[in-house]
C-alpha positions in Angstrom: -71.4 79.4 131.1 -68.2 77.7 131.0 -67.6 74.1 132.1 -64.2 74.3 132.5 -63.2 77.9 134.0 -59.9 79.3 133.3 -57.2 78.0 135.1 -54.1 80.0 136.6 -51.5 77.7 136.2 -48.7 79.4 138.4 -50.7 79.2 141.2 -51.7 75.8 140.5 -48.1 74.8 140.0 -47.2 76.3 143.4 -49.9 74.5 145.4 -48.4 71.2 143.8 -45.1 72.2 144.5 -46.0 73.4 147.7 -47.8 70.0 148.5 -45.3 68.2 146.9 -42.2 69.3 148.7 -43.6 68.0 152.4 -43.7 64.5 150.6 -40.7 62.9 152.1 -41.4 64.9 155.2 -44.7 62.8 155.2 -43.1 59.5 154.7 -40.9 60.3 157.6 -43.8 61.0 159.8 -45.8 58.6 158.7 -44.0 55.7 158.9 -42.2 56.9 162.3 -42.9 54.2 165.7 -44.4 56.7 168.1 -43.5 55.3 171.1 -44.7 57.7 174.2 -42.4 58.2 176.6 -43.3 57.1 180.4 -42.4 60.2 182.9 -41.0 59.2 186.3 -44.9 58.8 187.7 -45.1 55.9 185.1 -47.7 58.2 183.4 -47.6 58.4 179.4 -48.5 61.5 179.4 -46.3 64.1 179.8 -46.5 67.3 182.6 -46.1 70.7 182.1 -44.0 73.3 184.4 -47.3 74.6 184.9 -49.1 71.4 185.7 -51.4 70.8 182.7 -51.4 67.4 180.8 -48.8 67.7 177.7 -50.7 67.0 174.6 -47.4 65.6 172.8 -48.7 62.2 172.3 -52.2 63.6 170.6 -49.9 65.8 168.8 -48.0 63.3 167.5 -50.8 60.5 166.9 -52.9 63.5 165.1 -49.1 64.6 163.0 -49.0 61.0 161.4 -52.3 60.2 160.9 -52.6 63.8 158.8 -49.6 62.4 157.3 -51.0 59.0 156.6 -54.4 60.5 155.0 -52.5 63.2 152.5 -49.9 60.3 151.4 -53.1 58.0 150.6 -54.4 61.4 148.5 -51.0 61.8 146.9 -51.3 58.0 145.7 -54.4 58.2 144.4 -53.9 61.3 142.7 -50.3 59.6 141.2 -52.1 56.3 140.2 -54.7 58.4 138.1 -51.4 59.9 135.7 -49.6 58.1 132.6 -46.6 56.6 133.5 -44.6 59.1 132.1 -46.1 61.9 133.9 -46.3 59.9 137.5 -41.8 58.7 137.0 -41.3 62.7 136.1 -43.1 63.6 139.6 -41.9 60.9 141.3 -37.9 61.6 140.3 -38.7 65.7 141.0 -40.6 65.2 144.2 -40.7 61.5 145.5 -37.4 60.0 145.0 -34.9 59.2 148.3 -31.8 60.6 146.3 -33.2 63.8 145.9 -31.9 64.4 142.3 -31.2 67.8 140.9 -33.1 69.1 138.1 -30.0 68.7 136.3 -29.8 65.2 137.0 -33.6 64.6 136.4 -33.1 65.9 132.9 -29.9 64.1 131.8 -31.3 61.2 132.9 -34.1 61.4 130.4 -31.6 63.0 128.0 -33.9 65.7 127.5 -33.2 69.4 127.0 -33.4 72.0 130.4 -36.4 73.7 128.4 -38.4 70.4 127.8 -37.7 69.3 130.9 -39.6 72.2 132.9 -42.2 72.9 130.0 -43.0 68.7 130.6 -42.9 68.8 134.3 -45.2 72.3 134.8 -47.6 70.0 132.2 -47.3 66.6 134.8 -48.1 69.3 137.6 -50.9 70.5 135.9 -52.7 67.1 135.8 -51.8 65.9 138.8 -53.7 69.0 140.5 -56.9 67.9 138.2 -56.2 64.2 139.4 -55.6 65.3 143.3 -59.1 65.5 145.1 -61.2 66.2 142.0 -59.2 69.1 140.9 -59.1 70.6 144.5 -55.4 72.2 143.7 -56.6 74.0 140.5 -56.7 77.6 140.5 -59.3 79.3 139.0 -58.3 82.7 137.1 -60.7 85.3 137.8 -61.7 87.7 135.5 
């Protein structure tokens, strides 16, 4: 019996990345006013053609509290990395300039090559570090 099973690390880089990429999407959402709008009946919720209660506020409430809880993940997750690992994610997936990977690797003057080969490696611990290794994937023999 194994301890550790063996771990497919393109799918495990793609759940990152996949989690990853909503991360500015998140901030916007979760730092966003919500700020329900009052119908001519003074009512804050809204009305439907059809006459059923709009559920755009729940929606919205539920949208940034979802938001809120996955950004509190991502931090604690980020916070468990080396430094070097966590400014690597952070420049790839967190940063408001959105920086090419171009950029990202002139910036550390670092080679293309060692610049992926070192950022699959981040994404790799940061899927052991993210809910107890809940984006790992296991390889299955």
């Amino acid at each position: 019996m194994t301890l550790f099973p063996e771990i497919d690390k393109d799918k495990t880089k793609k759940s990152v990345r996949d989690l990853l990429s909503c991360y500015r999407s998140m901030i916007r959402i979760a730092g966003e006013e919500f700020i329900p709008k009052v119908t001519a009946t003074y009512s804050f919720e809204l009305k439907s053609f059809t006459g059923t209660v709009s559920r755009a506020t729940e929606n919205a409430v539920v949208r940034k509290v979802t938001a809120e809880q996955e950004l509190s993940k991502i931090s604690t997750a980020m916070n468990k990395l080396n430094a070097y690992d966590r400014q690597l994610i952070h420049d790839k997936f967190m940063d408001n300039r959105e920086l090419t990977n171009t950029a990202i690797y002139l910036n550390y003057k670092m080679s293309e090559r060692t610049f992926y080969r070192e950022l699959d490696q981040a994404l790799i611990r940061f899927a052991e570090a993210y809910e107890n290794g809940s984006l790992l994937a296991e390889k299955w023999q």
